[in-house]
N, CA, C and O of each residue as an XYZ file, in Angstrom:
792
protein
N     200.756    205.899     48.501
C     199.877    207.007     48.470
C     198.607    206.713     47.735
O     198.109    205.588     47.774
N     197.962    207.910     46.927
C     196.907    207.910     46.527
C     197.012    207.200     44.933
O     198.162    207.298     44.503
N     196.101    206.541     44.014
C     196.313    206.901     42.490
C     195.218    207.677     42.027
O     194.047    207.738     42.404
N     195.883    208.289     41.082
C     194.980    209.966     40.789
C     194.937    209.394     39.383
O     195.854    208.799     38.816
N     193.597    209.696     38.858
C     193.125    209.675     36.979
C     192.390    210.490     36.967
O     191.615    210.778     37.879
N     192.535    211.178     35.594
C     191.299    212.332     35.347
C     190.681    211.930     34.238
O     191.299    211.084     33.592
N     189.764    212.237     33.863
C     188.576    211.983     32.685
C     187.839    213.420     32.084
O     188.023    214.610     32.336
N     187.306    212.999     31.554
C     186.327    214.326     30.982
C     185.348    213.431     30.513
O     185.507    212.243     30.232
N     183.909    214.379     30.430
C     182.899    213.895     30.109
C     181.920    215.298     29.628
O     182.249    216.478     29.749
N     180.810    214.830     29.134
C     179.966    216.134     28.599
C     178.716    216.190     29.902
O     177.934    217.141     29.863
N     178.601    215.382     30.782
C     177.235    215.878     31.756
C     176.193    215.590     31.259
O     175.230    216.293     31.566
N     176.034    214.707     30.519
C     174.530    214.925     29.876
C     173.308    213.310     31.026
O     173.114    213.206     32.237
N     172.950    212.657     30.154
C     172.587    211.345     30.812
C     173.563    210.351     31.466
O     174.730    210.659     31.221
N     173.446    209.386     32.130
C     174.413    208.665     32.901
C     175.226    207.827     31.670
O     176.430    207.922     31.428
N     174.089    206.851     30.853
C     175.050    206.516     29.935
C     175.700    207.235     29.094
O     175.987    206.665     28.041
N     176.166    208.761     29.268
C     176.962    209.024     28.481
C     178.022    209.965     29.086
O     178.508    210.981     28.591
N     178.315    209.258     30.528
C     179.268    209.527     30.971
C     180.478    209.150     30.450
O     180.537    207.922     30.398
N     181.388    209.646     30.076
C     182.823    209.407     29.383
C     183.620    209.446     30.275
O     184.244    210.507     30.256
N     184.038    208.473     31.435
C     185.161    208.140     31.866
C     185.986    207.626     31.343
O     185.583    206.816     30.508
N     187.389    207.736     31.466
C     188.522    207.039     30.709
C     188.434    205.846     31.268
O     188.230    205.831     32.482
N     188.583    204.344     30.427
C     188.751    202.759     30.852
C     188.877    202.893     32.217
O     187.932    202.724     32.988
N     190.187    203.239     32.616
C     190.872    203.482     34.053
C     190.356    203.732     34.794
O     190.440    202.903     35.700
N     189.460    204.918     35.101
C     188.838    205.478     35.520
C     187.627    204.978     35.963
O     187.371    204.842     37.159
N     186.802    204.673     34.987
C     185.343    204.193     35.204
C     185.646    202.514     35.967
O     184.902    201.946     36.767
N     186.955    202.009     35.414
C     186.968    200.429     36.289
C     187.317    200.709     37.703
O     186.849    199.981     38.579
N     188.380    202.056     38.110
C     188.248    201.940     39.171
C     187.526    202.562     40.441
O     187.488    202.376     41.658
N     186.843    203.609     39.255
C     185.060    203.901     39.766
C     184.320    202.992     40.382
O     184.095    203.074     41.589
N     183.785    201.872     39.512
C     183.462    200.792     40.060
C     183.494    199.908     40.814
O     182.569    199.322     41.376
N     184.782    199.736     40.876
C     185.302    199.208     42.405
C     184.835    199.160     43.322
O     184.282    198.367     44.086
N     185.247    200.685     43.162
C     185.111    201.524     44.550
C     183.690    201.185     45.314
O     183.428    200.779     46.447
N     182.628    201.659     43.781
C     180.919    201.586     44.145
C     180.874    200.333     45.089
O     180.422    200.335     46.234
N     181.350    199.393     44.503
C     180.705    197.825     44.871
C     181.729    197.274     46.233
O     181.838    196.080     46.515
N     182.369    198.286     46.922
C     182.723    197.964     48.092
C     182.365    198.570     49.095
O     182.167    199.785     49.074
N     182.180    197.647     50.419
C     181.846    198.438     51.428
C     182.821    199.501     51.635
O     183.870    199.295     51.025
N     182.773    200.912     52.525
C     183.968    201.879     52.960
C     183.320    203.256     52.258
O     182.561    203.138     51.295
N     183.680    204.616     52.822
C     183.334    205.561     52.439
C     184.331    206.368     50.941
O     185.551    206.529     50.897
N     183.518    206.665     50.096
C     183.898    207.516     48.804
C     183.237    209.046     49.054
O     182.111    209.497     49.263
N     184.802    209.654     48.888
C     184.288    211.113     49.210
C     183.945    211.798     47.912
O     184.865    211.797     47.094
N     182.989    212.295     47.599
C     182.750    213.170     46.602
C     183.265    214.854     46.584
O     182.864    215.842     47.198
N     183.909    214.728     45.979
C     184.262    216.514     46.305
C     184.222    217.330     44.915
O     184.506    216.826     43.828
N     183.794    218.774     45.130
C     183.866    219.691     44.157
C     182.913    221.060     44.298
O     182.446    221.146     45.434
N     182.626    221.850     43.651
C     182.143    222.964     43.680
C     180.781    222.788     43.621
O     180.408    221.750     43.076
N     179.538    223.904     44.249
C     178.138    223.551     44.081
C     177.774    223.621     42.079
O     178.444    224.359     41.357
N     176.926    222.949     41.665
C     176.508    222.401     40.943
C     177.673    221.554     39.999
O     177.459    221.473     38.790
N     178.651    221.057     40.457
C     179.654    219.928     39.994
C     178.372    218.937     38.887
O     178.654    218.962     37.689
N     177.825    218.599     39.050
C     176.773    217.542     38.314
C     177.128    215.849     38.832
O     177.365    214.838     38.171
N     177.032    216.109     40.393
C     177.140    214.891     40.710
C     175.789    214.047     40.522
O     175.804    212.964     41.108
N     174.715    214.333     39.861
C     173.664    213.861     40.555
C     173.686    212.959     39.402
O     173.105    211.874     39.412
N     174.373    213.417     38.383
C     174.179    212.616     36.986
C     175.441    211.403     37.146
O     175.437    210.382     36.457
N     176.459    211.699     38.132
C     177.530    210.824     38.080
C     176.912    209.453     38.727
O     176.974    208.270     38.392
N     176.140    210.317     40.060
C     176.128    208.767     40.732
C     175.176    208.465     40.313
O     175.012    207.337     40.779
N     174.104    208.760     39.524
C     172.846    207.914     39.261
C     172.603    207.038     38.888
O     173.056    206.774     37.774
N     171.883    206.203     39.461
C     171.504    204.722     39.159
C     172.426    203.902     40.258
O     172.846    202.795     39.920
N     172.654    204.268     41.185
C     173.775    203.552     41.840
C     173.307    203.340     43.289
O     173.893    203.675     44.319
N     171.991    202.640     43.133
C     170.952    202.698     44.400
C     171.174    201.914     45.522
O     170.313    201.681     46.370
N     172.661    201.377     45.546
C     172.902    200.255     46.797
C     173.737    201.085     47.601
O     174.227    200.505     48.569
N     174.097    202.566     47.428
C     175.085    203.210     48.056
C     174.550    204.549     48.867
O     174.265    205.654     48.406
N     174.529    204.279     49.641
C     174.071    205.454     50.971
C     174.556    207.159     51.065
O     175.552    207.349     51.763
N     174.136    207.982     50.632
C     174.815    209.557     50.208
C     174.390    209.952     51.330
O     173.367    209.546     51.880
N     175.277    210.909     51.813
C     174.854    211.558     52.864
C     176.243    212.712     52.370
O     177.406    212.569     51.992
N     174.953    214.311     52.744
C     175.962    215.523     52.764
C     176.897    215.734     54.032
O     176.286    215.881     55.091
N     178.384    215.774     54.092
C     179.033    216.036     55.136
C     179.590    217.285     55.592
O     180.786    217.576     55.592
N     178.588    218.029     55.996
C     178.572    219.537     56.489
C     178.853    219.693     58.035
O     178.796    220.789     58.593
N     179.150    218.555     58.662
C     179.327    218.337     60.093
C     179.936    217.401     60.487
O     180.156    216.374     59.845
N     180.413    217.735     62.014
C     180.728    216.503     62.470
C     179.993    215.044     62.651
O     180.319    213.859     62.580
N     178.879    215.771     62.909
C     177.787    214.554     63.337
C     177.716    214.027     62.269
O     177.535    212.827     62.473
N     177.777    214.350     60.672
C     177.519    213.734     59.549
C     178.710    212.837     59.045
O     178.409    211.835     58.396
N     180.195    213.142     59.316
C     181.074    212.433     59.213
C     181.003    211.068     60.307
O     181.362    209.911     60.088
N     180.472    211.594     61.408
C     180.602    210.228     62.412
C     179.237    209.520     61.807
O     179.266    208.366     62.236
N     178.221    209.677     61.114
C     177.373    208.903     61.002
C     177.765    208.085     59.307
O     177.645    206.939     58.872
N     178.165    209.128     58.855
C     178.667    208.164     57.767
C     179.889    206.976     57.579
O     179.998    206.058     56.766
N     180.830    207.466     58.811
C     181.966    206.829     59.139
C     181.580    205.080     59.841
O     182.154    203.992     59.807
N     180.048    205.713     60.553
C     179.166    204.317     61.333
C     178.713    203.562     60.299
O     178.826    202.347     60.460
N     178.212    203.959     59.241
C     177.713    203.366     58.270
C     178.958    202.620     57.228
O     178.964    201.550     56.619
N     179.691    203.421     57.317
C     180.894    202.330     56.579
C     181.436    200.898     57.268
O     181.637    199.772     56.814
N     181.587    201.584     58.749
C     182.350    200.259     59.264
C     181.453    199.677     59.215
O     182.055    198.620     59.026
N     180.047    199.269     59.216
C     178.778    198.561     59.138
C     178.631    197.614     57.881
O     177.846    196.666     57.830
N     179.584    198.041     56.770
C     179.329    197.379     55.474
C     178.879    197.969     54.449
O     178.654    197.508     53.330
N     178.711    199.323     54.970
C     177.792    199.855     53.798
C     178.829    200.583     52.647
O     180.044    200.457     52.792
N     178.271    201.347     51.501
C     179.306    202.065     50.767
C     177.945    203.480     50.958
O     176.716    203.548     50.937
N     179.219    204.497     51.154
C     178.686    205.739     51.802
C     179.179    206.528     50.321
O     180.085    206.068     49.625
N     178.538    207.594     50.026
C     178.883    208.402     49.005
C     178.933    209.508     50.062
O     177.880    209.632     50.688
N     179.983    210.387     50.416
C     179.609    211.436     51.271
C     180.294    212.786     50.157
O     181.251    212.753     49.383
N     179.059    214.206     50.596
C     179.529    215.004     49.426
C     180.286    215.899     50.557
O     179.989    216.043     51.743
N     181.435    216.490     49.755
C     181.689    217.854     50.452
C     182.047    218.584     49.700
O     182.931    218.157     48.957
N     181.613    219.925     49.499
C     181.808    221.351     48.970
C     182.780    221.210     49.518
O     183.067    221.020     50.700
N     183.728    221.373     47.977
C     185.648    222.274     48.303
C     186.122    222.175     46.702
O     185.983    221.345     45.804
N     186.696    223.354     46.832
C     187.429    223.797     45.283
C     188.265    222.931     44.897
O     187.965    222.773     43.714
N     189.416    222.034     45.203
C     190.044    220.754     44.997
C     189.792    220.024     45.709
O     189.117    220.198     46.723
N     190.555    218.495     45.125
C     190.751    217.342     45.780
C     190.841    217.733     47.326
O     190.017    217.526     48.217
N     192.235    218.435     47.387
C     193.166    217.720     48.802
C     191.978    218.978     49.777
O     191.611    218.615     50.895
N     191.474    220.400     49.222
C     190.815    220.683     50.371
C     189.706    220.347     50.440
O     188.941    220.986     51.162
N     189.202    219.102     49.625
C     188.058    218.187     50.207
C     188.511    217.431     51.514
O     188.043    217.230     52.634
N     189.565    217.137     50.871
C     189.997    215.764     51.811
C     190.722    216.521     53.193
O     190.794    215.863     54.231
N     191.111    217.559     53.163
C     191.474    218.254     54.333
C     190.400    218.549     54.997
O     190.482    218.490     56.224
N     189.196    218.918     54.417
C     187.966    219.317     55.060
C     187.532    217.983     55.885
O     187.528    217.888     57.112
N     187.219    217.117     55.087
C     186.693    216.103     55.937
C     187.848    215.536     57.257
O     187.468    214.982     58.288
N     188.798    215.732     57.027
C     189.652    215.539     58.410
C     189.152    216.375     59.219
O     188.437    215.930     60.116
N     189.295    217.235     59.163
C     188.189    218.665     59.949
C     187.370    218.250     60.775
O     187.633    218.189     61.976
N     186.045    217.834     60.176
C     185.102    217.412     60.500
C     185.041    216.081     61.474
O     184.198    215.953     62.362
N     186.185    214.995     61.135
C     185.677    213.883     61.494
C     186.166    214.307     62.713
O     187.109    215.090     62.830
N     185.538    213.801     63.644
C     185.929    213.429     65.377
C     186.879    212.667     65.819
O     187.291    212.791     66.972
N     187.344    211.813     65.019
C     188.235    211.089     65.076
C     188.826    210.352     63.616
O     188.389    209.399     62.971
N     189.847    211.117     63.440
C     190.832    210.873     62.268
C     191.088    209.661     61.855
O     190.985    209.187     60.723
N     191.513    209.065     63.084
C     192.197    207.583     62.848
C     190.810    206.614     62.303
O     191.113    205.813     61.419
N     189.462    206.607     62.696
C     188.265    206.455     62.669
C     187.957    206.456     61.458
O     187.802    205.410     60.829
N     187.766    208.109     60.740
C     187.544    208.227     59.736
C     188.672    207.686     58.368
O     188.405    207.167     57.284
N     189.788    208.017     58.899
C     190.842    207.222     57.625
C     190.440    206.084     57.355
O     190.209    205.644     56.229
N     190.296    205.354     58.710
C     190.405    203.828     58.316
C     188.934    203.006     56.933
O     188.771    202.048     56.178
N     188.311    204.141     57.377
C     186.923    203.632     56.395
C     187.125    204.110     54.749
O     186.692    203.539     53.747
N     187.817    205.174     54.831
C     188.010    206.080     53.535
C     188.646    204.732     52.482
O     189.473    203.867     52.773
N     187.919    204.956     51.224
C     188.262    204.066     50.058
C     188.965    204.775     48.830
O     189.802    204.296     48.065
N     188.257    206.377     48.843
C     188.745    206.963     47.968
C     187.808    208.266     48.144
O     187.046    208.472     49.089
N     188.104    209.378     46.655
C     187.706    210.240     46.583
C     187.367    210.799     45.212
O     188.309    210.979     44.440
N     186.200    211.080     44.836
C     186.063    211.416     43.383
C     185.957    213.016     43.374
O     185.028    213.630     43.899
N     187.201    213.695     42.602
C     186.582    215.171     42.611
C     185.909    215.463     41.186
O     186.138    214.797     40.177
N     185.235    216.321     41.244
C     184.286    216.309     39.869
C     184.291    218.144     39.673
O     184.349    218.912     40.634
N     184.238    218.461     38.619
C     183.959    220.230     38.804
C     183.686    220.527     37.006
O     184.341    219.960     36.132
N     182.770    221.360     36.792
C     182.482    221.704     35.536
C     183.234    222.674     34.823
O     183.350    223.753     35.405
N     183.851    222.552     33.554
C     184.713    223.247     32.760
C     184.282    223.858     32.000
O     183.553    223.182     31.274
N     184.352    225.354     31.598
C     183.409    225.693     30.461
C     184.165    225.169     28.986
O     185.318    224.737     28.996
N     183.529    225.249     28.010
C     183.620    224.748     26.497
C     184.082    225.391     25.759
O     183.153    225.726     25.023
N     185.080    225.892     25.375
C     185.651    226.579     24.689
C     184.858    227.232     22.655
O     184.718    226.173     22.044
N     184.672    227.737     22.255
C     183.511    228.037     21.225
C     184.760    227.438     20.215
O     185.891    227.843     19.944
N     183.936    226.249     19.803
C     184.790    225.887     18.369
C     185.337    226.490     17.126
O     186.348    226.218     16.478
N     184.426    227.359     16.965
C     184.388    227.994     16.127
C     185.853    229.163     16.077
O     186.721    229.230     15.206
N     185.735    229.824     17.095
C     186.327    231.363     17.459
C     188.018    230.788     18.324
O     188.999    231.518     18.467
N     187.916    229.380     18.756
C     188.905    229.065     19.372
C     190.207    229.350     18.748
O     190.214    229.491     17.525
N     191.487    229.474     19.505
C     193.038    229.599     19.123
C     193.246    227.692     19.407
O     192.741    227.096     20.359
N     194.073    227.067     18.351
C     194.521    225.702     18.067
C     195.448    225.733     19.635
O     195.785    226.819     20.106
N     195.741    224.611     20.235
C     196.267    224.075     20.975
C     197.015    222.547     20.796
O     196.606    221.595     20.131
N     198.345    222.658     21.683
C     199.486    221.647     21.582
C     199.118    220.773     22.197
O     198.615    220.894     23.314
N     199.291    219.693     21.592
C     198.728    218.071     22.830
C     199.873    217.900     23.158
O     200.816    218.101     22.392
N     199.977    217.542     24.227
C     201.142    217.359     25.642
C     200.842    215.831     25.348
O     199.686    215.533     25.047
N     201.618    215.043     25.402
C     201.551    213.563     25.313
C     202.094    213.248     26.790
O     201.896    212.173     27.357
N     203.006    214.631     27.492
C     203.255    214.346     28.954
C     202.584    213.941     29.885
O     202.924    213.143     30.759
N     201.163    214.702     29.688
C     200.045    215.357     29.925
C     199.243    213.675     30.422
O     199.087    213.134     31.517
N     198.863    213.249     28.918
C     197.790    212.372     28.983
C     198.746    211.068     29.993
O     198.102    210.398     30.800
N     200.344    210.819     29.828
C     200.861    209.506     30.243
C     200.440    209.552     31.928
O     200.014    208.745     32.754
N     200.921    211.341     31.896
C     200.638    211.332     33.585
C     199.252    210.919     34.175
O     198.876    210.237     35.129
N     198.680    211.621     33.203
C     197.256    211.291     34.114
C     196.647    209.763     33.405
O     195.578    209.294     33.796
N     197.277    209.251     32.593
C     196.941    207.484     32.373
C     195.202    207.637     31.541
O     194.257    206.851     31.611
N     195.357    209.435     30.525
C     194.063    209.506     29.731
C     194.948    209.358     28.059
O     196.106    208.981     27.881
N     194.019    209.759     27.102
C     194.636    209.974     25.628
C     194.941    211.536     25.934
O     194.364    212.380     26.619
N     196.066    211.546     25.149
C     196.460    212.956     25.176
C     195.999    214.199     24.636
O     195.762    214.039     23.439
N     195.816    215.140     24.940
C     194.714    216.044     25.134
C     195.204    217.183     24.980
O     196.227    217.301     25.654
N     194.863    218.379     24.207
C     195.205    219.896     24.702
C     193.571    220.399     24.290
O     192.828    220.121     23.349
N     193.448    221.209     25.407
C     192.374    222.330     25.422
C     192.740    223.447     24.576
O     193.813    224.036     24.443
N     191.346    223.643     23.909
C     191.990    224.833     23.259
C     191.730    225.975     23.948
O     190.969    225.994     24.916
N     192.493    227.249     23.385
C     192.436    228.341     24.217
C     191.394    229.162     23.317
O     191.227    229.255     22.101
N     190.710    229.766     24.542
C     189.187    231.198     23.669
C     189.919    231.897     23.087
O     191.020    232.321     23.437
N     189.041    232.154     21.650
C     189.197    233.082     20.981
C     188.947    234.271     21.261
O     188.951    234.326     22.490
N     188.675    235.520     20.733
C     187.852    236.314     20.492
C     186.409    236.489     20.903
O     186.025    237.165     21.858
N     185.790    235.921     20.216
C     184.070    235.919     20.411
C     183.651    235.927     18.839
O     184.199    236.545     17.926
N     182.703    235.201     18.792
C     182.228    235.723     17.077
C     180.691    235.317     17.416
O     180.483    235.104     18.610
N     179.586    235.180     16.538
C     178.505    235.051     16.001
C     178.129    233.855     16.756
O     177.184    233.917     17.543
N     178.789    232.765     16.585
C     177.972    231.238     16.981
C     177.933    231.296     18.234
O     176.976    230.694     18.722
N     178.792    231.926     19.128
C     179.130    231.837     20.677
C     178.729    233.161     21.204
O     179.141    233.728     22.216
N     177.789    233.580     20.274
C     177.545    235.502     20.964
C     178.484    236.221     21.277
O     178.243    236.941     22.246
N     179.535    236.323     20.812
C     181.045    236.814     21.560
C     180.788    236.819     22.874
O     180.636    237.898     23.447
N     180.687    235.457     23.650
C     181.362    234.829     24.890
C     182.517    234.234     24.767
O     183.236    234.588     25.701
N     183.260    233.207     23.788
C     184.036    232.945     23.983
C     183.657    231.055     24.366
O     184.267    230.067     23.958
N     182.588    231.125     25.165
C     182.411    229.411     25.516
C     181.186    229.408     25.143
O     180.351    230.311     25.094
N     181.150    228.435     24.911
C     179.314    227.562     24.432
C     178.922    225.889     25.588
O     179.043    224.691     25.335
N     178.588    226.411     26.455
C     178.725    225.287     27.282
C     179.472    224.908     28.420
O     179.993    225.820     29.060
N     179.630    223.719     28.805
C     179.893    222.652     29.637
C     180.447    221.680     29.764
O     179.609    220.782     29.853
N     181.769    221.174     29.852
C     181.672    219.666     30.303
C     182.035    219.388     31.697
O     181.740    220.339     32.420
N     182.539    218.470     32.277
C     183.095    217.955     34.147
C     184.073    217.056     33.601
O     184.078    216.345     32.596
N     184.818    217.250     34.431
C     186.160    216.925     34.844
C     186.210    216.056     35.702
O     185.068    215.711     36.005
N     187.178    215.386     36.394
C     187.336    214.124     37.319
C     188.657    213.654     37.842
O     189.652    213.441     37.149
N     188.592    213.557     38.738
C     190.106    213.219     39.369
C     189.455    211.846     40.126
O     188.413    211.810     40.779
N     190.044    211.139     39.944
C     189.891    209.884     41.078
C     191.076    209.445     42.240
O     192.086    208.826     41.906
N     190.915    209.687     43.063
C     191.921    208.917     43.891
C     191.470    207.837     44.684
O     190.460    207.939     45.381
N     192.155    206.809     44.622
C     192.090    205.393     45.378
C     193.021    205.382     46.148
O     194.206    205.322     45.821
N     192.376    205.466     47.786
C     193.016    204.974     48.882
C     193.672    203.955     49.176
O     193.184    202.827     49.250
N     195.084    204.299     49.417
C     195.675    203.193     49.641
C     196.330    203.435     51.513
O     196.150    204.528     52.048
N     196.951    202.443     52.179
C     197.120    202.131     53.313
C     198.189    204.073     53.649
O     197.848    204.859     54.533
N     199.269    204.295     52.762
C     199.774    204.804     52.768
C     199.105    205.657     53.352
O     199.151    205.772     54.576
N     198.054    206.720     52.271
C     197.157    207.463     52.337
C     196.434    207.784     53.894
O     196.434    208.782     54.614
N     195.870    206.512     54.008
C     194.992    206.317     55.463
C     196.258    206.863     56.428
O     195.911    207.887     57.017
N     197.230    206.572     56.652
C     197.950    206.626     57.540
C     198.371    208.196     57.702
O     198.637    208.714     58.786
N     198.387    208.940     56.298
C     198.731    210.448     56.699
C     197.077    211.088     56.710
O     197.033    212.140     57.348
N     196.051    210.764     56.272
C     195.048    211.100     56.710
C     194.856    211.015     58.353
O     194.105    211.851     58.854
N     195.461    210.102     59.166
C     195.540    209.630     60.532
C     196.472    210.732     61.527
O     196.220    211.156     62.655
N     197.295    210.919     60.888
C     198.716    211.594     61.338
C     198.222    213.238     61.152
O     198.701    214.053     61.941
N     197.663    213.512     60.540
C     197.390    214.988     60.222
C     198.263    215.450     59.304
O     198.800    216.409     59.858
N     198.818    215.300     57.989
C     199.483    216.040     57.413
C     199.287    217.099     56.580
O     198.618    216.878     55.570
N     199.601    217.916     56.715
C     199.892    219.118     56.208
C     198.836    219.237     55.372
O     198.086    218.295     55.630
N     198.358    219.938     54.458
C     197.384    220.414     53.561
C     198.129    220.423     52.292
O     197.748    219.897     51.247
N     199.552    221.262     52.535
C     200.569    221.449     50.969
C     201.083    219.708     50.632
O     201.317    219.276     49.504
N     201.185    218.792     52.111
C     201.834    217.829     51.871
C     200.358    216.539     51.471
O     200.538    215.473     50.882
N     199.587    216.828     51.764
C     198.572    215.960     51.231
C     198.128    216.323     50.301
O     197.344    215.452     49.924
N     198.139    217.402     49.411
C     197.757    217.789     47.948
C     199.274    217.143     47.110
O     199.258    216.797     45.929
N     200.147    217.098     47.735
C     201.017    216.450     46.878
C     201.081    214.919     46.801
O     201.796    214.385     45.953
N     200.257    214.108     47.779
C     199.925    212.703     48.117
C     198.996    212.218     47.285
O     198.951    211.119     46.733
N     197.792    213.697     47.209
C     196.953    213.171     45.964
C     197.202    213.383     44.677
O     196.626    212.707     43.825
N     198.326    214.599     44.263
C     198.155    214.060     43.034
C     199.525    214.542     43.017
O     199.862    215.711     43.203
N     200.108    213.791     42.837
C     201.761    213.629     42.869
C     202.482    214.436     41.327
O     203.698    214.435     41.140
């Protein structure tokens, strides 16, 4: 199947993207091979800061068919395609672009992977309730172990909102043969959200 890592980062400039080791090496990879990387997540995700600087790789928005078959042309060609698609998770990115492509078997075969990205609000330091680090948590997803804290109240520093901010989130999945093959087959939507992140 797929391998899934998540990261966190604050959004700010490129070098101060905070991918986990894992993550950012097999980010890279990905960049520096020919085959299509799907970008997926909600409008203003802050992809523009993820991929920047990454000027050997061809973006194209995939809002169509015609845009999946042209990016799908451009992969088998050699190129590395960044294609974006608006969708609230991973798997209904990746269900979407089955959608779209004209031919499944076509489009699987080029697919390398998929980065989902989506912005988290910040919990106000100040006003926050303490939270349990899950050590389950971090092994699964192959990050340091982590608990979010939960909003407080509201007080003074955070205007009683509760959040002060921003950071993005990240799921990576790397295509593997497995993958391609139920991307090919049509599976299910419940059964390919469980392919990507198991």
């Amino acid at each position: 199947g797929g391998e899934v890592e998540v990261s966190f980062h604050r959004g700010a400039a490129v070098e101060d993207v905070r991918m986990a080791p894992q993550v950012e090496s097999a980010w890279r990879q990905l960049l520096q091979q020919p085959g299509l990387i799907l970008l997926v997540g909600p409008q203003g995700a802050g992809f523009g800061t993820t991929i920047a600087g990454w000027t050997g790789a061809v973006r194209v928005d995939l809002c169509c068919s015609e845009d999946v078959e042209r990016a799908s042309a451009l992969a088998q060609g050699g190129q590395t395609v960044l294609g974006r698609i608006v969708a609230r998770t991973m798997a209904d990115g990746v269900a979407r672009f089955r959608e779209l492509a004209p031919s499944r078997v076509a489009a699987a075969a080029v697919i390398t992977g998929a980065l989902f990205q989506t912005r988290i609000r910040r919990v106000c330091p100040t006003c926050c309730w303490p939270a349990e680090t899950s050590a389950e948590a971090g092994e699964r997803f192959g990050v340091v172990a982590f608990a979010a804290p939960v909003a407080g109240v509201g007080c003074p520093v955070c205007s009683y909102r509760r959040y002060g901010g921003s950071f993005i989130g990240f799921e990576l999945c790397v295509a593997e043969d497995g993958l391609r093959g139920d991307l090919a087959a049509g599976l299910p939507l419940s059964a390919l959200g469980q392919r990507l992140c198991p």
